[in-house]
Every structure is written in C-alpha cells, then in structure tokens.
C-alpha positions as CSV (number, residue, x, y, z in Angstrom):
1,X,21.6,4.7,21.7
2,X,22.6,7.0,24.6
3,X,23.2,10.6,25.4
4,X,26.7,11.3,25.7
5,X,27.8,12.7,29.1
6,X,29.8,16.3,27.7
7,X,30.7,17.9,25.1
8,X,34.9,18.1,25.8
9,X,36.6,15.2,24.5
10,X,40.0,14.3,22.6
11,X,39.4,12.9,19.7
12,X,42.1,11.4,17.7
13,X,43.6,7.6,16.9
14,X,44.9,5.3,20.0
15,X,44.7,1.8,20.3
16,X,43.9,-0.6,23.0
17,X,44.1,-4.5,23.7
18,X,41.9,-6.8,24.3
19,X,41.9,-8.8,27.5
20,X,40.9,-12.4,26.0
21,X,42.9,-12.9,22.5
22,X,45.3,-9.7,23.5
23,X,44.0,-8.2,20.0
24,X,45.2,-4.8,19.5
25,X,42.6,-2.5,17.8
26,X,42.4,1.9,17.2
27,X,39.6,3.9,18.8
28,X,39.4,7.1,18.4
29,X,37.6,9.2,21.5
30,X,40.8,8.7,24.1
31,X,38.8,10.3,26.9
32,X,35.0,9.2,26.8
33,X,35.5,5.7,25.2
34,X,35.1,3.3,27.9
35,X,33.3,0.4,26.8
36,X,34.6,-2.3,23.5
37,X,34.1,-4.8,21.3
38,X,36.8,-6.8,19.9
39,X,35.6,-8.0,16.9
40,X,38.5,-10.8,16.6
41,X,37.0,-13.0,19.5
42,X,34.0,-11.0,20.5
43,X,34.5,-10.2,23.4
44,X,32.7,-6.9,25.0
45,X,35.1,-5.3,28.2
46,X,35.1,-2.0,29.7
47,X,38.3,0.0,30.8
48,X,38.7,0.4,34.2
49,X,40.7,1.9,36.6
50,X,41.5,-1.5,38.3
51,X,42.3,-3.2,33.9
52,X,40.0,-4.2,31.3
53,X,36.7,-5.9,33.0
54,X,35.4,-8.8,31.0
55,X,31.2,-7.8,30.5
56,X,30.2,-10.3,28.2
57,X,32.0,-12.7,25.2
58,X,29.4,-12.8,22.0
59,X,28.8,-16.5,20.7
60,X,31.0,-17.3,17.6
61,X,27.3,-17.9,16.0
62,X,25.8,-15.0,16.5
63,X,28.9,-13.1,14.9
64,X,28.7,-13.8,11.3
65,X,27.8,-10.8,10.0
66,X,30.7,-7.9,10.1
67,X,30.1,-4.5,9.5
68,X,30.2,-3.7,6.0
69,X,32.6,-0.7,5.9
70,X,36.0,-0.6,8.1
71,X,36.2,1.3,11.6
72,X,37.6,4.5,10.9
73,X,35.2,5.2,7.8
74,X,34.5,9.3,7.5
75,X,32.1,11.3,6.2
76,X,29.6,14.6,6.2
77,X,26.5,15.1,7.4
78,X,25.2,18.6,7.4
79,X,28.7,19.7,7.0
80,X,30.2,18.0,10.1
81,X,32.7,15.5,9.9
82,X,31.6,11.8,11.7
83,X,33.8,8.6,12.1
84,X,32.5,5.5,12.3
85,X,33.1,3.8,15.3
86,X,30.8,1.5,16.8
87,X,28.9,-1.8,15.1
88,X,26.1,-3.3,17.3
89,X,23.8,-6.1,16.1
90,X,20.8,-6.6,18.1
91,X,17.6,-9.2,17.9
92,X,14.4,-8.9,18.9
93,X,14.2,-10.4,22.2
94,X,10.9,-12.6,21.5
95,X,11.6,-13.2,18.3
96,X,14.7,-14.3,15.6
97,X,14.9,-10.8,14.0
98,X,18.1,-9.5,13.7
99,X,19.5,-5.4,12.9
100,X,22.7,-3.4,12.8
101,X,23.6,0.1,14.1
102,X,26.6,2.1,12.8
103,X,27.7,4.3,15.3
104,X,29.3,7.4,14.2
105,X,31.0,10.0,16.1
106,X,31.9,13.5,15.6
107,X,33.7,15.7,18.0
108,X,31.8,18.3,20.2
109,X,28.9,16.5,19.6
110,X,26.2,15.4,21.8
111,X,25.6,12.3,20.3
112,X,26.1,9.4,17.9
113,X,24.8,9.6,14.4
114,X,23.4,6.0,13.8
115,X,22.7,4.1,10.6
116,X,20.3,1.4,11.6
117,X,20.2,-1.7,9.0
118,X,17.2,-4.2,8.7
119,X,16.5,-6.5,5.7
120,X,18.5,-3.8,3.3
121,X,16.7,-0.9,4.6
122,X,18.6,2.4,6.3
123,X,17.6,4.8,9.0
124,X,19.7,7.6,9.9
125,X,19.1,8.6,13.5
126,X,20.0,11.5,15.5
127,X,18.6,12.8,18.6
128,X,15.5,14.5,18.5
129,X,16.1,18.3,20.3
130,X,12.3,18.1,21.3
131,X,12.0,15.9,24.4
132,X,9.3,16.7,25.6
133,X,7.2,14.7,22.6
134,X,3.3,14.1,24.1
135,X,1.9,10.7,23.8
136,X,-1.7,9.9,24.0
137,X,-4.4,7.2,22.8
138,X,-6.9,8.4,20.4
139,X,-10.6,6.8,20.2
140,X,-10.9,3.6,18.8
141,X,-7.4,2.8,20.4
142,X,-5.0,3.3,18.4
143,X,-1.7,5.4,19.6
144,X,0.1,8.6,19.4
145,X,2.8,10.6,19.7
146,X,3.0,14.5,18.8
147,X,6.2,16.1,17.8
148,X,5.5,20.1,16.6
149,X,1.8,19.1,16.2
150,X,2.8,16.6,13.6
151,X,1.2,13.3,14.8
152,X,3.5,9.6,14.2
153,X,1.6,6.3,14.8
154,X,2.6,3.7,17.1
155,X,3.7,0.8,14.8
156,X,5.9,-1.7,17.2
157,X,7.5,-1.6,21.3
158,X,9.7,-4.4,21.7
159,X,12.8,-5.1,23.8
160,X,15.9,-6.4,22.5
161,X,19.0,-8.0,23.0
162,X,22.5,-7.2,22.0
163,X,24.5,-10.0,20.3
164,X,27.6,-8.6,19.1
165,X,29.2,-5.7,19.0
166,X,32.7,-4.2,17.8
167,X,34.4,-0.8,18.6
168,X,34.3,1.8,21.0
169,X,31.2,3.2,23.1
170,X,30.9,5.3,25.9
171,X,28.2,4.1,27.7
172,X,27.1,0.4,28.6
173,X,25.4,-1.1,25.5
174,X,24.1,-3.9,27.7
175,X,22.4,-2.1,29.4
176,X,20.0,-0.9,27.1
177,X,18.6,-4.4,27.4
178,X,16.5,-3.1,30.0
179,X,14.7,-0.8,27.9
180,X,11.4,-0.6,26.0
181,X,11.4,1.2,22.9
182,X,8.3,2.5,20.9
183,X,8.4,3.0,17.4
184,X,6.0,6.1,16.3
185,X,5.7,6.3,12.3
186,X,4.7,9.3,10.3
187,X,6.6,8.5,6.7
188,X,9.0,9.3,5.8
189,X,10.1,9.9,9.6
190,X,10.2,7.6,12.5
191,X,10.1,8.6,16.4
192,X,12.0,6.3,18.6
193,X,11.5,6.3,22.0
194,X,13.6,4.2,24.8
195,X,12.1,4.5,28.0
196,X,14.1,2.8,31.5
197,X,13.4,3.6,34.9
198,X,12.5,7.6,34.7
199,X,14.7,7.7,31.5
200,X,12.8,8.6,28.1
201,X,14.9,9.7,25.4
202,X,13.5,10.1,21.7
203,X,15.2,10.2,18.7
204,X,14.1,10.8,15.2
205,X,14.9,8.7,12.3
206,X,14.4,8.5,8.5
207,X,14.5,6.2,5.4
208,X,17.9,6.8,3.9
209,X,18.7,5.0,0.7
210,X,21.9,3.0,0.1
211,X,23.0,5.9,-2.8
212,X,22.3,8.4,-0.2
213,X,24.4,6.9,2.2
214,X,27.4,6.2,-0.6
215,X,27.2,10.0,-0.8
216,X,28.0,10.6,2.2
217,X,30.5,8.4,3.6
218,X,32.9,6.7,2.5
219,X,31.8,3.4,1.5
220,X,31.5,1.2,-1.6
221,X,28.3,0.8,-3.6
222,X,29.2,-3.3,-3.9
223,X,28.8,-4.0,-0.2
224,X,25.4,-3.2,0.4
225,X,22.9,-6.3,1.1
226,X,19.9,-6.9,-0.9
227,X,16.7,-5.3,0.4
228,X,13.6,-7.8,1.2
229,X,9.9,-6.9,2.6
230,X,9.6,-3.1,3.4
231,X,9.1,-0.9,5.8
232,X,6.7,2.1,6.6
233,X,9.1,4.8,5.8
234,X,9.7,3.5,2.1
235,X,5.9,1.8,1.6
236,X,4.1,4.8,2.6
237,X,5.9,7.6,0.4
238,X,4.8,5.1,-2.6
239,X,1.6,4.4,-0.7
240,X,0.7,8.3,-0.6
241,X,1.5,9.7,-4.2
242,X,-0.6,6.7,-5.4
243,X,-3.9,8.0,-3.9
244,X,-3.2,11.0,-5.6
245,X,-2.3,9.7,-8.8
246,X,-5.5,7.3,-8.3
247,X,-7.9,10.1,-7.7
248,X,-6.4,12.2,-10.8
249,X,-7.7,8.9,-12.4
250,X,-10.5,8.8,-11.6
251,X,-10.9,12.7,-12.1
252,X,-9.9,12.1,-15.4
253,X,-12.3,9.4,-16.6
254,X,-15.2,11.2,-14.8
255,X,-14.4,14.4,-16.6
256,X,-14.4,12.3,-20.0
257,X,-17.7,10.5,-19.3
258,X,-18.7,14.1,-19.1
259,X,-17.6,15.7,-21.5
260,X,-18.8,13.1,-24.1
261,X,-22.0,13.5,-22.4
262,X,-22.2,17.0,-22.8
263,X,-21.0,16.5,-26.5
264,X,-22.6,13.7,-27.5
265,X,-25.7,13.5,-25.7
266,X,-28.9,10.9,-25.5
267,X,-30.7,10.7,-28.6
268,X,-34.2,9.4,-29.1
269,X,-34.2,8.0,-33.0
270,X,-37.6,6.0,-32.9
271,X,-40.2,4.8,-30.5
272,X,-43.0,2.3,-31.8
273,X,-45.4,-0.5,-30.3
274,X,-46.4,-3.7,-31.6
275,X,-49.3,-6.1,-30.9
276,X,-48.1,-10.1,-31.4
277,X,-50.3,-11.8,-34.2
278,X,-49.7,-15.8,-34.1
279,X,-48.2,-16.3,-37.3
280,X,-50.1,-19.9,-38.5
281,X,-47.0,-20.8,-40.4
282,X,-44.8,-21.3,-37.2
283,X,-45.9,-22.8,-34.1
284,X,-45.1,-20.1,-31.5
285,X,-43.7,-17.0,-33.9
286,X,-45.7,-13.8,-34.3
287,X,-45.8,-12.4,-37.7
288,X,-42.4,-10.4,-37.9
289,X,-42.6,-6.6,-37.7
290,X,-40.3,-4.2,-39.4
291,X,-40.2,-0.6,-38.3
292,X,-39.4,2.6,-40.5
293,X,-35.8,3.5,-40.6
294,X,-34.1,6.3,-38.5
295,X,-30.5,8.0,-39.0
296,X,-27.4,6.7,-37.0
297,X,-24.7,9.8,-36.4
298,X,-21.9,7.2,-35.5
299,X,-20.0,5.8,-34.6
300,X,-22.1,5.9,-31.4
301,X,-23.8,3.1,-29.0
302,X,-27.0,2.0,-29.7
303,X,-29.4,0.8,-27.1
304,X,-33.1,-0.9,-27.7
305,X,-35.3,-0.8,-25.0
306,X,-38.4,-3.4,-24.7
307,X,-41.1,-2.7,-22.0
308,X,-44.2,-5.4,-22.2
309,X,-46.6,-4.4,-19.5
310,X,-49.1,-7.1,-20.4
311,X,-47.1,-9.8,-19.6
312,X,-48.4,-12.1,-17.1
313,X,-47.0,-15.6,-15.7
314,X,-45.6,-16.0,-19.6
315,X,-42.8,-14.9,-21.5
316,X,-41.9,-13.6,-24.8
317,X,-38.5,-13.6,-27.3
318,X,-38.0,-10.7,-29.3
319,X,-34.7,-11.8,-31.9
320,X,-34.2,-8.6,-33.6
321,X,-31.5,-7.5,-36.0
322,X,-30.6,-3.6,-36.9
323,X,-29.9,-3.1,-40.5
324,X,-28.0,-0.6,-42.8
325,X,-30.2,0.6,-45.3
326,X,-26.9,1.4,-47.2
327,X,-25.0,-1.7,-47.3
328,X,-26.8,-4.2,-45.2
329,X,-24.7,-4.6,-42.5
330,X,-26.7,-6.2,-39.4
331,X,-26.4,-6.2,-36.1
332,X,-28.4,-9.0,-34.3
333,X,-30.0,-8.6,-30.3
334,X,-31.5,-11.8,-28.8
335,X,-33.5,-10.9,-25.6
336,X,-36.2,-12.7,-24.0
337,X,-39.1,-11.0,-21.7
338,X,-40.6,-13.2,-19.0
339,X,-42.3,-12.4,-15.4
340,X,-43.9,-14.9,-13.2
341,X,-45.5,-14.5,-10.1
342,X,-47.6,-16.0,-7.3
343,X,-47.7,-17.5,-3.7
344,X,-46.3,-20.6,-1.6
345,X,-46.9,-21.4,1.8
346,X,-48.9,-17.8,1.8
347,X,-45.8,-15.9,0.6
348,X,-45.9,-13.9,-2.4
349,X,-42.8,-14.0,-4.9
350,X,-42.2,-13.0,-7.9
351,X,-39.5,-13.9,-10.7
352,X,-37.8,-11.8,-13.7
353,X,-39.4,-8.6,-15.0
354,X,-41.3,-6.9,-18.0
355,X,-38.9,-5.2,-19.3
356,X,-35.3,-5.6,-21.1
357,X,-33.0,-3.6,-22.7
358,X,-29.6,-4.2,-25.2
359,X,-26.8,-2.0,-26.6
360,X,-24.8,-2.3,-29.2
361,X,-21.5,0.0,-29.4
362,X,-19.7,1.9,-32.2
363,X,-22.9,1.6,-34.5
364,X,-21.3,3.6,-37.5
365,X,-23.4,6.3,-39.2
366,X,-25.6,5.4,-41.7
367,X,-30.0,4.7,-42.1
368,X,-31.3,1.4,-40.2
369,X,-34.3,-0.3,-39.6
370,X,-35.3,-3.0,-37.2
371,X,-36.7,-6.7,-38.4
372,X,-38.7,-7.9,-35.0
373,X,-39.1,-11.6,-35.2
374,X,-41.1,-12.0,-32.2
375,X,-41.9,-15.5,-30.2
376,X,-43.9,-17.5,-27.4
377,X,-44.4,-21.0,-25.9
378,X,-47.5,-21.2,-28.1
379,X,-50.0,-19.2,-30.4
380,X,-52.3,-18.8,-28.0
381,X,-49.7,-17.4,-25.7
382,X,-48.2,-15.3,-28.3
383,X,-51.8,-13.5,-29.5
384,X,-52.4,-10.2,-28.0
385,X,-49.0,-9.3,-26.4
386,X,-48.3,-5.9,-27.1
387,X,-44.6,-5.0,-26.4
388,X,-43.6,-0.8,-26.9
389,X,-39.6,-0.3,-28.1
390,X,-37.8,2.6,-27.8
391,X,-33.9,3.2,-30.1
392,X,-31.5,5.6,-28.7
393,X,-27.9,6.6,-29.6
394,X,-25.0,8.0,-27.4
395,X,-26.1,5.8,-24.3
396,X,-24.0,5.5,-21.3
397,X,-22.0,2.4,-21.5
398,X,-21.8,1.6,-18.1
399,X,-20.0,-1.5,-18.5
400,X,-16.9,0.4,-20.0
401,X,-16.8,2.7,-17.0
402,X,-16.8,0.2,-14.8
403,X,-14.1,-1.9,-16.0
404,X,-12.4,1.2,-16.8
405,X,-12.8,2.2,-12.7
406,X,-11.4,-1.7,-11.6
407,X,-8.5,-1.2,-13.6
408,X,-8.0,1.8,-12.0
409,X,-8.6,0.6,-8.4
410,X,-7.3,-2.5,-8.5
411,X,-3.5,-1.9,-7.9
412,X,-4.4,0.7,-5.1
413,X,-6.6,-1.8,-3.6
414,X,-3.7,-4.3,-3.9
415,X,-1.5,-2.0,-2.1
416,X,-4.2,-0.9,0.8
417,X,-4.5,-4.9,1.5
418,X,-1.1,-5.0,1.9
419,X,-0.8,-1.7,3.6
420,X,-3.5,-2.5,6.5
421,X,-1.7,-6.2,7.0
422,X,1.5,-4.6,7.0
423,X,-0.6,-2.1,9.8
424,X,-1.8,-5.3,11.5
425,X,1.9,-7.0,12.0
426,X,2.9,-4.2,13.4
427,X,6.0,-3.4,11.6
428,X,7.8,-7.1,12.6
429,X,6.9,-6.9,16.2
430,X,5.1,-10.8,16.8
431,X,3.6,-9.3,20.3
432,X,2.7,-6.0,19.5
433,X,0.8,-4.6,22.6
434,X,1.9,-7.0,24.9
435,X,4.4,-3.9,26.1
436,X,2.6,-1.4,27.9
437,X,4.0,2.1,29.0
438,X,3.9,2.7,32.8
C-alpha cells in the first residue's frame, strides 16, 4: 500500500513487454505506472528512462496461485468506477502464512482500493483521511489506537515479504519490505498502520463478504476459495450479538422463576415431630409413623424437610413414601440423617449434618399422607430420637435453574475460550510483541 504521488494521470489501455520472456501485457495508468509484474515468468522490472530494469524474478514455487479474476476487471464502489490492476501475494516474513491484495485503481484518485485475501476472508481497504490516529498503552498493557475517539486493539505487527506479484504499480512494492505494520482491531473495522523511517500511513479496512464483493465487481461467484479459521472482524460481530442474546436469556428465565414465584408461591401444608420407639419386631426399625393428610394444589414440587437436633455421633434412616388418599399413587423418599464428631491429634472435626431435605416435582393435586418408616444401627440407638418434618409445595427447584443457566452459558462460554485464544495468538502473528514501535 502506498500514497500515490498526484492526482493528474492518463488513464486508459497500453501495453508494455517484458524484459525476460518479452511477454506483452495492458496496463492501464500510461503516466504513473512505473513498476510490473509479468505474471508469465514472474518477473518484477521497473520502466526507466535508460529500458526496463530487472528488480527481482519471483520463484516458479511461490507463484501458484493467480489472481482469481482477470486484470482489467471493473466495478463501483461508492459510485466511482475502479479497475483492477495490481495482484501482490505476500507472507509473513517469520512465518509460512501467505495473503493476496487486489489493487484497484480509479482515476483522480489518491489511492488504491485494495481487496486483501487470507484463508477465504476479504478486507476492503482504503486510506484512512485521519492521519493523525493516537496510539497509546493502557494499564495492564495492552495497546491502542484512537481514530474519532473510537478505540481499535492491537491484535498483530509483523513484517512481510513480497513473493509475487503481477500488473502495474506506481511505487516500489519491494520496498515496503522495510516496513512494520500494526494491526488495530475494533470489529467490524480494522486500522492498519505501516510505519518506515518517519513514514506512518494508516489505512482502514473492513470484513467484506465474497457476495458483497460479487456485487460490486465484476467477478464470478465460482472462483472464490473456501474460507478456513476466522478472523476478528467476522468472530466478533457473532461474538457481540451473542452476549446480548445470552443476557436476554438469562433475563428471560429470571423473569419466569419470578413470576412463578410471585404466582405460585411457598406453601407450608404440614409440620409434625416424632419421637423413635424401637419397634421389638425389627431389629433396628422404630414403630412406623403416619401423619394426617394435607391438600396438594398440583401439579407442584413437593419438598420434605427432616431436622434431628438430637443426633449425636449416630445416624438415623427415615424411608418415607407420600400417598394419594384418592387413588394411592406413592411417591417414595429415601434419606438418611447422620453427624459425627470429635478430635484427633487435638483437632476438632466434624462429618455430615442433622438435617436433610428431598423434593419431589409435578406432585399432581389431590389429598396425601406420609408413612415414616423410621431406622437405626440398633434399638438402643433408635430409642429416643426425635426428628421434626416440615411439607411444602411450590419449592424452588434449584436444580432446574441451574441446568437451565449451563445450557444457556455453555455455547457463549465455548465461544469466549475460543475468543480469548484467538486474543492470545494474536490474530496469526507467531511473535507478537517481538516488534516494537520506536
């Protein structure tokens, strides 16, 4: 990318001929183009006063991929008419990534409009007409650049090389080996900024889709190459509306909890206490107790709450089953209360509790009772413990709100793994930060 030197130029076809393989090939600015690519042998020359001026011949291997659409391709872009004229592929220079840039030119403009390739994905770049963007590092380290107030994150700075090219260019594109260029992303927009010597030049950029691009040029659907991976300017338009979407969720299933709170709320249908008698007939068992019935407005959940404050370095199981006076339907709970305690090594520790609790959900309406069938290690163990019990409908099932909020979470936490490794590679820049600014 490069500023071109004025805006006074004849545009229109002429051809020239290359100075290795005496290919003859159009360009189209007669009086800026200076610098070309034949894309027959690769070679890059410049047109001089002395004769063409061999700069560079591009390895047969590094030249595979052409340009998808032919030089001379047209099309409109906020009502101006561009040509395309200039293909450069360049790769990372510390690394084997590869991109393309379709240069496209337009007469009485300042500069190129470029369509930047990688892995399937599109840019569209132009100039920026602020260049006098701020940069600055923000606590905790992480870097900035300010365009209008609007801040863009620094995502990659690498250096690159160029290893083809075809067309027409009016400046050097070898050259611009020399420079650094930072990548600032605030999707869907990208700041680019090439900095050499006292130059700094930014440019803005943005996703562009390959039906967007199809619109607007000249070009057919079929060529375009698959897209792989992504990139910040497409994952972060999806990353954004799914937060929102996410916290409408969760809106959602807190404003249902609440509203079945407010109309369904707690109900306390019995409370009762019972004192264990050793029933003689079982080793263990307590005589079984059977409370009066209470009314069910279902379908609702059910919980049973067991609290036995006596209990000390024992336990006790308390089987129960909730029937239907109606039809007999039964609902069995299975819970066992035990608490130990004491000391070792002159520490104190302590293991379970003295209370439980169970629920039962969609308990349809109806009358019920509870049959208590109560047990310990021994009679001796089972005489005297007195355990209270408290039934209530329309409990809060935390357990269904839960998995309800994981199923909501999970994707969006899928996608903010991926988002803050994506943030960690740095775009595909292997030495991110090894580049400094001056």
């Amino acid at each position: 990318m490069d500023e071109l030197n004025s805006l006074e130029t004849n545009f229109g076809g002429a051809s020239i001929t290359c100075p290795r393989c005496h290919n003859q090939f159009s360009y189209y600015d007669r009086r800026k183009s200076s610098f070309f690519g034949c894309r027959q042998c690769g070679t890059f020359f410049e047109r001089s006063s002395v004769g063409p001026v061999t700069l560079r011949t591009f390895s047969e291997a590094d030249r595979d991929q052409p340009p998808l659409f032919p030089f001379g391709t047209k099309g409109y872009v906020d009502g101006k008419e561009y040509t395309f004229v200039g293909f450069i592929t360049k790769k990372q220079a510390d690394d084997d990534v590869y991109w393309n840039e379709y240069l496209f030119y337009a007469p009485n403009e300042q500069w190129y409009l470029i369509l930047s390739e990688y892995d399937g994905h599109w840019l569209i770049i132009n100039r920026s007409h602020n260049q006098h963007i701020e940069t600055r590092q923000a606590p905790g380290g992480r870097n900035y650049a300010y365009d209008d107030g609007r801040p863009y994150e620094l995502y990659m700075c690498y250096k690159f090389i160029v290893v083809d090219a075809g067309g027409e260019f009016d400046w050097n594109i070898l050259d611009d080996e020399e420079l650094i260029t930072y990548e600032y992303v605030a999707a869907p927009v990208v700041l680019v900024n090439e900095q050499r010597d006292n130059k700094d030049s930014w440019f803005h950029a943005r996703y562009i889709s390959p039906k967007e691009i199809t619109q607007l040029f000249e070009v057919d659907p079929a060529l375009f190459p698959d897209r792989t991976g992504f990139n910040p300017t497409t994952f972060y338009p999806r990353w954004q509306p799914l937060i929102k979407f996410t916290g409408l969720l969760l809106a959602l299933l807190l404003l249902i909890h609440l509203v079945l709170f407010v109309a369904k709320p707690n109900k306390s249908l019995y409370s009762g206490s019972f004192i264990c008698e050793p029933d003689t007939t079982s080793w263990g068992a307590c005589k079984p107790v059977i409370t009066p019935s209470f009314d069910i407005k279902g379908p609702a959940a059910v919980s049973v709450d067991m609290l036995c404050d006596v209990l000390d370095n024992n336990w006790i199981e308390l089987p129960m089953v909730l029937v239907n006076d109606g039809d007999g339907r039964a609902y069995e709970i299975n819970k066992t209360i035990s608490y130990y305690h004491g000391y070792d090594d002159g520490d104190s520790w302590s293991e379970g509790g003295r209370s439980q609790d169970a629920t039962l959900s969609r308990v349809p309406s109806g009358n019920y009772h509870l049959n208590i069938y109560p047990g310990a290690e021994t009679p001796q163990a089972a005489a005297g413990q007195s355990v209270e019990f408290k039934v209530t409908q329309n409990v809060f099932l935390a357990r269904n709100f839960w998995l309800f909020l994981v199923l909501i979470t999970i994707y969006p936490l899928i996608q903010f793994i991926r988002k803050y490794n994506f943030e960690n590679s740095k775009w595909f820049a292997k030495d991110y930060g090894t580049l400094k600014k001056d």
